[in-house]
C-alpha positions in Angstrom: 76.1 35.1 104.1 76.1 32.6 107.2 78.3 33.3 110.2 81.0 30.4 109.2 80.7 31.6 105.2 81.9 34.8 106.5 84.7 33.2 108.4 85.9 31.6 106.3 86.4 33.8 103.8 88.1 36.1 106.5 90.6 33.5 107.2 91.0 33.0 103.4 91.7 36.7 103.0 94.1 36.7 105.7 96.3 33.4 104.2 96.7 35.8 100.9 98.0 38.8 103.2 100.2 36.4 105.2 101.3 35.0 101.9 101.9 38.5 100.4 104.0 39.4 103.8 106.2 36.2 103.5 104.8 34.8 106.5 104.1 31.6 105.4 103.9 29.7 108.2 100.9 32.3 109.4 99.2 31.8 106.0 99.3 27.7 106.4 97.8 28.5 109.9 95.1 30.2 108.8 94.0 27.6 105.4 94.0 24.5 107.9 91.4 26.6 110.1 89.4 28.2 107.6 89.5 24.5 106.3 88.5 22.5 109.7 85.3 24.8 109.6 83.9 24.4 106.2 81.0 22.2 106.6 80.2 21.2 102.8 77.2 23.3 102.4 79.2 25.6 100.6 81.1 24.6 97.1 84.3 25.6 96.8 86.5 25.6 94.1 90.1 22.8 93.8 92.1 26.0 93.7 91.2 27.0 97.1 92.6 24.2 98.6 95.5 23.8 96.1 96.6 26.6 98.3 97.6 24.6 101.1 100.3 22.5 99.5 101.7 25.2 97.2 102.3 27.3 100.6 104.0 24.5 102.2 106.2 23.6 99.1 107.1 27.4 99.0 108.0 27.3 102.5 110.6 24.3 102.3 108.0 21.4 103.7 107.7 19.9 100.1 107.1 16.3 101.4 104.0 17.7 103.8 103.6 19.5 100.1 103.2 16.2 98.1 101.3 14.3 101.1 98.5 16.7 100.8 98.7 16.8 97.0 98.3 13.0 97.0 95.1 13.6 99.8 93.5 16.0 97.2 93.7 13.7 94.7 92.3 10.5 96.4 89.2 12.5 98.0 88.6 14.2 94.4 86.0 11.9 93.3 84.5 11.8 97.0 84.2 15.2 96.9 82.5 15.6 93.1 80.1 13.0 94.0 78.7 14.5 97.6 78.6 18.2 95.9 77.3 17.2 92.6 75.2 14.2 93.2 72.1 15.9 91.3 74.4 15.1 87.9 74.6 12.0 86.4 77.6 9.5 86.6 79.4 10.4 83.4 79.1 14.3 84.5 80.8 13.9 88.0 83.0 11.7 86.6 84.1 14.8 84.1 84.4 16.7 86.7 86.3 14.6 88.9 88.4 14.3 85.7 89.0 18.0 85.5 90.0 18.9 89.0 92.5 15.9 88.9 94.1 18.0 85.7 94.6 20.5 87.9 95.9 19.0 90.9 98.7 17.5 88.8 99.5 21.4 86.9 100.4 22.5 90.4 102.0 19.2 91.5 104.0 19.4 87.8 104.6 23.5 89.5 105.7 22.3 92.7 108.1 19.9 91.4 109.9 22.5 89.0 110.4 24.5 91.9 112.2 22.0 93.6 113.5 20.9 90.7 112.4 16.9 90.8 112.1 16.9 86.5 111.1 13.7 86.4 108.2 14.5 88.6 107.7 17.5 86.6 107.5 14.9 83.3 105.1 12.5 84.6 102.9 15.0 86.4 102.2 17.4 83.4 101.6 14.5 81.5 98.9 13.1 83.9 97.9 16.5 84.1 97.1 16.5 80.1 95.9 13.2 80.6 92.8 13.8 83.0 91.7 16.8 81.1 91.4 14.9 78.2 89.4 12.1 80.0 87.2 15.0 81.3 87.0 16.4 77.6 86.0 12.9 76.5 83.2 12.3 78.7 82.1 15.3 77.7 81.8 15.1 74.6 83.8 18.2 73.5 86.0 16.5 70.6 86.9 19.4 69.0 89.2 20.4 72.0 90.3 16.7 72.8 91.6 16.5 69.1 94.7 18.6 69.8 95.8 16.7 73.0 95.6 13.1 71.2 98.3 14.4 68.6 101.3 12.7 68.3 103.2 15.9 67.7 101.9 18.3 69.9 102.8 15.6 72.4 105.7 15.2 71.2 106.7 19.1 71.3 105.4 19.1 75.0 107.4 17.0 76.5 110.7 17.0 74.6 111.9 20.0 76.0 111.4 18.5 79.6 112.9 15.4 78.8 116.1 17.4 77.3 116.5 19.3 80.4 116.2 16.0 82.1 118.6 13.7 80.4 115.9 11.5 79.8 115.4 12.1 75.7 116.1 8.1 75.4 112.4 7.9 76.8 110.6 10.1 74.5 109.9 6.6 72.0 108.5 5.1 75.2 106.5 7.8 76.4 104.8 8.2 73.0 103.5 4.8 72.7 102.3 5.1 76.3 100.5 8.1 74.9 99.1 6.7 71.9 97.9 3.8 73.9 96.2 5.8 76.1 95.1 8.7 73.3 93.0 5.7 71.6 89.7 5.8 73.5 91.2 8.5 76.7 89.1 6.4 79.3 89.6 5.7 83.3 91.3 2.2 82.5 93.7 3.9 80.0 94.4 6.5 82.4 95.6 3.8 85.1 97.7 2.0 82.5 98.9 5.2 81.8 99.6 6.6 84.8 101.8 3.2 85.9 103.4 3.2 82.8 105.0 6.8 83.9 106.0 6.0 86.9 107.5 3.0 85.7 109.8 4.3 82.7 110.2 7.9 84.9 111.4 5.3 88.0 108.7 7.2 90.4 107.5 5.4 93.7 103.8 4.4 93.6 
């Protein structure tokens, strides 16, 4: 293992102790430089730097929290395409897909913390929504069937909206979904995607 591997797995290990020890502020010290010295010769995984904004959401800096959310997700398809550029278009495209899905799970978990519901709403949603683009592309229809049903959509969602005091959407929201559900492409997703934000009143 090179010199900087090792180091940054060191300071990786020390952001989980710091965590663990409640001293957050220690742990966000220690992701930003174990992040400044990755070189991208090494892969590593979304969930290590989902880390980052989860730490600063738990430690009250939620809008530094959704900035760096927001950063994740515009570099995601930057990032697929330098570290998988051996793959064809469609496959990083997947992938790019994928870790998007999971971006939005722990924006959707950062938001019920702070309890923003219709942020929760629109980013589980989108978070359903990219995995299915990414199932799509790759051809796995058995496991996109379930996520293009009406009624497991349905059951998914009404709960939150409930909670929110926003059942008078759940009509609305469907058809958004079924519009996007028909062929679960890029385009759909943007139409998709500023359809939430539109009925959930969310700032581009």
């Amino acid at each position: 293992m090179a010199d900087t591997e090792k180091q940054v797995s060191k300071l990786l290990m020390k952001a989980t102790q710091k965590h663990d020890e409640k001293k957050l502020d220690s742990a966000i010290d220690c992701l930003r430089e174990a992040y400044d010295l990755m070189d991208g010769t090494i892969f590593y995984p979304i969930a290590t730097f989902l880390r980052l904004p989860l730490y600063l959401q738990q430690s009250g800096r939620y809008p530094e929290a959704r900035l760096d959310f927001e950063n994740l997700l515009a570099g995601t398809t930057a990032r697929i395409n330098r570290e998988f550029s051996h793959i064809s278009g469609d496959e990083r495209e997947s992938l790019a897909a994928m870790d998007r899905s999971v971006i939005y799970d722990k924006m959707r978990l950062a938001a019920q913390r702070e309890k923003h519901l219709p942020h929760v709403i629109c980013w589980k949603i989108l978070s359903i929504a990219n995995r299915a683009v990414g199932l799509n592309l790759q051809r796995r229809g058995a496991e996109l069937y379930p996520l293009r049903n009406r009624d497991i959509f349905i059951n998914g969602v009404s709960p939150l909206l409930k909670k929110a005091k926003l059942l008078h959407l759940s009509e609305s929201l469907v058809e958004c979904w079924e519009r996007f559900a028909r062929d679960c492409s890029n385009p759909a997703l943007n139409t998709l995607e500023a359809d939430l934000h539109r009925l959930l009143e969310i700032d581009q």
